[in-house]
C-alpha positions in Angstrom: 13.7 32.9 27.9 11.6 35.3 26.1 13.4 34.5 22.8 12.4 30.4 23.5 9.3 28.8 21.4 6.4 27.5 23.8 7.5 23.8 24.5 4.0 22.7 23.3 4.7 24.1 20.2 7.9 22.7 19.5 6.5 18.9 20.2 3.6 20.2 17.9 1.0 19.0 20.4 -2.2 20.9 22.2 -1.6 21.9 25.8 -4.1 18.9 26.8 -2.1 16.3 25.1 -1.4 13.3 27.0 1.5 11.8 28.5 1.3 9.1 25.6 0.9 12.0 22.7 3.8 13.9 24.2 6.2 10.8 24.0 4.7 10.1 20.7 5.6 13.7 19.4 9.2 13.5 20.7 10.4 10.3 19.3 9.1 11.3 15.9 11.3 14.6 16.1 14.5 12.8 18.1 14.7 10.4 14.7 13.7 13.0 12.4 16.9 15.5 13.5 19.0 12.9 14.9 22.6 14.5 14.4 23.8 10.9 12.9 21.7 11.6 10.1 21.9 14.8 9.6 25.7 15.7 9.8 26.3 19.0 9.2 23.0 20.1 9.4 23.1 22.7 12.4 19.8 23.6 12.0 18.7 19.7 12.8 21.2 19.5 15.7 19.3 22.7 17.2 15.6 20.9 16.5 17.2 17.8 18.2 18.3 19.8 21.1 15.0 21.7 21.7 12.7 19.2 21.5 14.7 16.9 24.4 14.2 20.3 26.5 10.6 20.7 25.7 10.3 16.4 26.2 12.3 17.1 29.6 10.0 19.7 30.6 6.6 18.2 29.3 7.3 14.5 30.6 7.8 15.8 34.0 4.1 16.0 36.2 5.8 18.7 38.2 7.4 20.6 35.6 4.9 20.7 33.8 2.4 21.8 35.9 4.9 24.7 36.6 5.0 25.5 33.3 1.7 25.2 32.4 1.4 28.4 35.2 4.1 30.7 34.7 5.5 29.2 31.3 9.3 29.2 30.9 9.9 31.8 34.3 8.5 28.9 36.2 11.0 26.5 34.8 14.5 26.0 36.7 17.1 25.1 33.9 19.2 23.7 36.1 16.5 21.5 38.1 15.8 20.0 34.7 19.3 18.8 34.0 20.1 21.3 31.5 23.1 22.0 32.5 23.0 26.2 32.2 20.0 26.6 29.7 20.3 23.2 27.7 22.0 19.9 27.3 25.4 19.8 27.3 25.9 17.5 24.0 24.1 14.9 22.7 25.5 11.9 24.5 23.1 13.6 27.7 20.4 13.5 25.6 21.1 9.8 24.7 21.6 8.6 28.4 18.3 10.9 29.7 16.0 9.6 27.2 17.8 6.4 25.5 14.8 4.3 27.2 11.9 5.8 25.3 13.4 4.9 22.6 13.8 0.7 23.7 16.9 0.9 25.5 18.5 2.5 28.4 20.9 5.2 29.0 21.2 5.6 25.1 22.3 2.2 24.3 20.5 -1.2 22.9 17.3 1.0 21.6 16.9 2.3 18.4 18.8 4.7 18.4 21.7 2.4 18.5 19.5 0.3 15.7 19.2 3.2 13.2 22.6 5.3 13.4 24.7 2.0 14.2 25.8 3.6 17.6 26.0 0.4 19.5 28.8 -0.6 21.2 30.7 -3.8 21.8 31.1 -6.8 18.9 28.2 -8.5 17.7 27.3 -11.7 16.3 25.9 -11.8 12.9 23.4 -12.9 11.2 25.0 -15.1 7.7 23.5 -14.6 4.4 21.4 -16.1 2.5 21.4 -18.4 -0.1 19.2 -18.8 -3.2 18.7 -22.0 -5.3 16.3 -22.5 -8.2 14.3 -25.8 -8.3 11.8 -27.1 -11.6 9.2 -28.9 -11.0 7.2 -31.0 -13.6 3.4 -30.7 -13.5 3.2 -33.8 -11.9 4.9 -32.9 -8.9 2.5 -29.7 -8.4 -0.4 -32.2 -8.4 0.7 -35.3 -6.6 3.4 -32.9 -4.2 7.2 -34.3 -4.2 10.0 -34.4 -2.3 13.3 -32.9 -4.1 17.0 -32.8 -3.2 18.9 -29.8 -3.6 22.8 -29.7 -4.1 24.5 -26.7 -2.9 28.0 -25.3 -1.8 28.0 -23.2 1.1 30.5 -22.0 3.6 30.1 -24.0 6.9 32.2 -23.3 10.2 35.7 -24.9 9.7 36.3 -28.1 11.4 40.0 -27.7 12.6 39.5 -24.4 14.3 35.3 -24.9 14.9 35.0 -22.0 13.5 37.0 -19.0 15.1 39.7 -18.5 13.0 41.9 -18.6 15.0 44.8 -21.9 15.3 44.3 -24.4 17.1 45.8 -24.1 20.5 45.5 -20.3 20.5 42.7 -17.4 20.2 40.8 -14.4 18.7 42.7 -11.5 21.4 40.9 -8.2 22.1 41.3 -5.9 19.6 43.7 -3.2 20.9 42.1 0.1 19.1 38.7 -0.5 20.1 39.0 -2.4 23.3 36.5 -5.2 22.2 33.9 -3.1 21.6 33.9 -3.0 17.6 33.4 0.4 17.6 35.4 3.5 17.9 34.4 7.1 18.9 35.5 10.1 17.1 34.9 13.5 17.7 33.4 16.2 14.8 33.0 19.3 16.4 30.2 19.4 18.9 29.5 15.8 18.8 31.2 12.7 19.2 30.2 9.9 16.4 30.3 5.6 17.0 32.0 4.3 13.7 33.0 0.3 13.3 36.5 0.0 13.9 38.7 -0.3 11.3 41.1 -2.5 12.7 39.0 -5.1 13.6 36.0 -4.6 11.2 33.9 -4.4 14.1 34.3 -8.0 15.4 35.9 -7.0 18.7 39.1 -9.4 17.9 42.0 -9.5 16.0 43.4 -12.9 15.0 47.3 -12.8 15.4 47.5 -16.6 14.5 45.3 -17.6 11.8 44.0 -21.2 11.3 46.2 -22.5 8.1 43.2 -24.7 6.8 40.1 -21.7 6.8 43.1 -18.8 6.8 41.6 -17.3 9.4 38.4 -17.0 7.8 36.4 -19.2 10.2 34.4 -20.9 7.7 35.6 -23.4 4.5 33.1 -24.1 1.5 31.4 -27.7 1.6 29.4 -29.4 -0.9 25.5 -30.2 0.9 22.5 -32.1 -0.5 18.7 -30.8 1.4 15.7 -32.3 1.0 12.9 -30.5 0.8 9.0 -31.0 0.9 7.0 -29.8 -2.4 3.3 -29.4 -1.3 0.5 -30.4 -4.1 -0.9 -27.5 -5.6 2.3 -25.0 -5.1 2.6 -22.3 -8.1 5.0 -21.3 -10.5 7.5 -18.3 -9.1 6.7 -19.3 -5.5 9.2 -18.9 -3.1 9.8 -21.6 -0.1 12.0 -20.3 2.5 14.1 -23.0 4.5 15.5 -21.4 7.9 19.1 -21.7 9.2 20.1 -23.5 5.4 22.3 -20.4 4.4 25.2 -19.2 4.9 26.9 -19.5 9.2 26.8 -16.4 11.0 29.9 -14.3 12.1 31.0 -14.4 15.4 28.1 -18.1 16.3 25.9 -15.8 15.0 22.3 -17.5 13.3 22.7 -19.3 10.4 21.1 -17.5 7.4 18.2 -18.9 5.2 18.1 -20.9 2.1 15.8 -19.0 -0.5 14.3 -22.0 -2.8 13.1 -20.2 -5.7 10.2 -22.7 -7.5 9.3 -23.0 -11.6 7.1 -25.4 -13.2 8.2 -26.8 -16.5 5.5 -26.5 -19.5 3.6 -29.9 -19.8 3.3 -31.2 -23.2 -0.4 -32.5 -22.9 -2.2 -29.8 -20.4 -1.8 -26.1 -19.6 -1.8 -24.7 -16.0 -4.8 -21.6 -15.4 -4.4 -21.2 -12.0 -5.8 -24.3 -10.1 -7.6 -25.4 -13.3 -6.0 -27.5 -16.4 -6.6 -27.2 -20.4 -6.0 -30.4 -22.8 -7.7 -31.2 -26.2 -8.7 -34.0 -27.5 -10.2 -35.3 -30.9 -13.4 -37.2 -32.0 -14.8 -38.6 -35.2 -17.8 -36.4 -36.4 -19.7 -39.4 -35.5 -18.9 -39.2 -31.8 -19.7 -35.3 -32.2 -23.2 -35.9 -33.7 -24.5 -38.8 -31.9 -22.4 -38.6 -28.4 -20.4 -40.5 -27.1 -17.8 -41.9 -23.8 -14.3 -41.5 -23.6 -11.0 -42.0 -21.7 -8.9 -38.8 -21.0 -5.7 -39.1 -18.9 -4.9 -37.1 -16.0 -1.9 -36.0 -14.0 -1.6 -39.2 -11.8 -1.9 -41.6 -14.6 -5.1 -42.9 -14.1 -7.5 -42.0 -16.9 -11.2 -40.5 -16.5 -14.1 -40.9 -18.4 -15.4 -37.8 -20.5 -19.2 -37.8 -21.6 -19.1 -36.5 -25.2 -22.8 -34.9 -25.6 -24.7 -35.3 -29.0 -24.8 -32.1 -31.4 -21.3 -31.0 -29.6 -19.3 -28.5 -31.7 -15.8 -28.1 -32.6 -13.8 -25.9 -30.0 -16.6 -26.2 -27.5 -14.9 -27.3 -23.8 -15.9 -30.0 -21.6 -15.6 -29.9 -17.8 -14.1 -33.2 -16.0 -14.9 -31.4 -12.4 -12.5 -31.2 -9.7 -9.9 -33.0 -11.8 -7.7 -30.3 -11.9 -5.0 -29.5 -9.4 -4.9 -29.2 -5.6 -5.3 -25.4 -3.9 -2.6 -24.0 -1.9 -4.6 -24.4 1.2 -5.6 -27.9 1.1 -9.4 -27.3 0.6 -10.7 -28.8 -3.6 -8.8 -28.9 -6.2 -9.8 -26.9 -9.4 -11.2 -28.9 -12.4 -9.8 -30.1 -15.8 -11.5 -28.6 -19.2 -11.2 -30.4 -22.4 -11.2 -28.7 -25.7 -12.8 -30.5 -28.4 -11.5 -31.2 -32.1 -13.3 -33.1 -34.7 -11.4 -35.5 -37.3 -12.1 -34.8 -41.0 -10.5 -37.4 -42.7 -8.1 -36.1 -45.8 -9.7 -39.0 -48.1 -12.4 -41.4 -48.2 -12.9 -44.2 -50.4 -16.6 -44.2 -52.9 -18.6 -46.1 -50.3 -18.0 -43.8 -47.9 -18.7 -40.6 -49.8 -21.8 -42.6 -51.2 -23.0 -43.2 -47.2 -22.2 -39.3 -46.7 -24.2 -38.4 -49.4 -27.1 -40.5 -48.6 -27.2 -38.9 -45.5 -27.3 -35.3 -47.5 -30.4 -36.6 -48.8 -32.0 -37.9 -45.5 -31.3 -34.8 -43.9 -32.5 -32.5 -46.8 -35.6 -34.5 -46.6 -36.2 -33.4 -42.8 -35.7 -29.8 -43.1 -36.2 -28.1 -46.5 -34.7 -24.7 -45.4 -31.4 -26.2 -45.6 -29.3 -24.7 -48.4 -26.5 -26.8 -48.4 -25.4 -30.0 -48.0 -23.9 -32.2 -45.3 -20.8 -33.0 -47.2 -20.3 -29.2 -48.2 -21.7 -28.1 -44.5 -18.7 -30.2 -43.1 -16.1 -29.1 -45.1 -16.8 -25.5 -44.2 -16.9 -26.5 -40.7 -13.3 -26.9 -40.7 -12.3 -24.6 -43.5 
């Protein structure tokens, strides 16, 4: 005993730790140096070992009181369970302390989770299945409803799904006994592997159905509907439970992964919740102002207060025209970018009308250097 670390130590706690701490300490180390995961590392088998004796001694009110007084002299080895001085093999360890870990007597917790040492065949969960949906802008802002065609595998009819003919049954797998899992000894320790006879199911088919071949399942051509929400965003992904693949064994059905992407609009651009268009005026409708109609999403049109003196590439707001949030509360708002119309030509009358305006507005403010005709074109050049 003199050669054995203080049991405190070991767990890496303080000699007032609490019952809770202690447990805490010991899990941490069990799945740290759990053999399954360290195979042929003997110095993790030996960590694994002593901290179940220090957890055995430390977890017991009486033990440890004893120990706590006379250290590892006041400690019977064979009171404890250790068999002469320490466990004999893991599979004690497992049934002793299996529950602290969500199970009992080693199996169901996680142990059995992590190093797959579960016993016994096990329905399973079928995979998933992804499909990729577009969506036009409209649908984002008025929400849709959309059918998706898939193929899938689906439980087969003539033998509902077992495999097996019809008229006979899945038997018990005769290497594995129905458990799925076989044990197999590597030196000290005796490792759960799936069987390879049965791939873990548990059963062996000796007469296979002749429509699925003893697959269970046959591939089938299904249409879903599914509800778009207003507002939803580009890359999103919508989730549909039990739409995926069937599970082995009547295990759960897995999911159908929808994978969303909106399609570029010709007339507006998506900024998050918000929109972008453009649209063009005369120079007179920039100058003086002016009312206009600009279409939105659900083909109704709005009307767009042009103010006077507005300049080319200045935006407009039409507020909360813009698309729906995610959580239901506003929508974002539409912004217009404004372009002016130069004409390419114009006919004498009208380059007389521009001119006289030149003059009229030379006549109001002197400082000007140029004029309106010349002040226009470099506008836009």
């Amino acid at each position: 005993m003199a050669n054995q670390r203080d049991y405190y130590e070991v767990l890496g706690v303080q000699r007032n730790a609490s019952d809770g701490e202690i447990k805490k300490a010991y899990r941490k180390l069990a799945l740290a140096n759990h053999p399954d995961q360290n195979k042929g590392d003997e110095a993790a088998e030996a960590r694994f070992k002593e901290a179940a004796e220090a957890y055995a001694i430390l977890s017991d009110k009486e033990k440890r009181q004893r120990y706590d007084q006379f250290g590892h002299a006041g400690v019977d080895p064979q009171a404890a369970g250790f068999g002469g001085g320490g466990f004999g093999n893991v599979e004690d360890i497992f049934s002793a302390f299996g529950d602290i870990f969500g199970g009992r007597g080693g199996g169901g917790g996680i142990f059995d989770q992590l190093f797959n040492r579960a016993g016994g065949s096990r329905a399973r969960r079928g995979a998933s299945l992804r499909a990729d949906l577009t969506l036009s802008l409209e649908d984002v802002a008025l929400g849709a409803k959309k059918t998706i065609n898939l193929r899938r595998n689906e439980p087969c009819e003539t033998c509902k799904g077992s495999g097996a003919k019809p008229g006979t049954s899945p038997s018990t797998c005769g290497t594995c006994g129905g458990h799925g899992q076989v044990i197999r000894s590597q030196g000290f320790f005796q490792v759960s592997q799936p069987c390879q006879t049965c791939h873990g199911r548990g059963q062996v088919i000796e007469s296979p159905c002749a429509k699925c071949k003893g697959h269970g399942v046959e591939p089938k051509e299904r249409s879903i509907t599914i509800s778009i929400p207003p507002g939803i965003e580009d890359g999103h992904v919508q989730r549909i439970s039990g739409e995926g693949e069937p599970g082995d064994q009547n295990g759960p059905a897995g999911d159908l992964v929808v994978v969303i992407s909106v399609e570029p609009h010709e007339q507006f651009s998506r900024h998050g919740d918000d929109l972008l268009t453009q649209t063009t005026i005369t120079y007179r409708q920039a100058v003086v102002g002016a009312s206009i109609d600009i279409p939105t999403l659900n083909g109704k049109t709005v009307t767009l207060k042009i103010p006077a003196g507005t300049q080319p590439g200045e935006r407009l707001r039409l507020r909360n025209q813009g698309l729906p949030r995610m959580d239901g509360y506003g929508k974002g708002h539409a912004y217009v970018r404004i372009q002016i119309h130069v004409p390419d030509k114009i006919n004498p009358e009208q380059e007389e009308l521009l001119r006289r305006l030149d003059e009229l507005d030379e006549t109001h403010n002197k400082k000007r250097k140029k004029g309106i005709v010349e002040r226009v074109k470099d506008i836009f050049q």
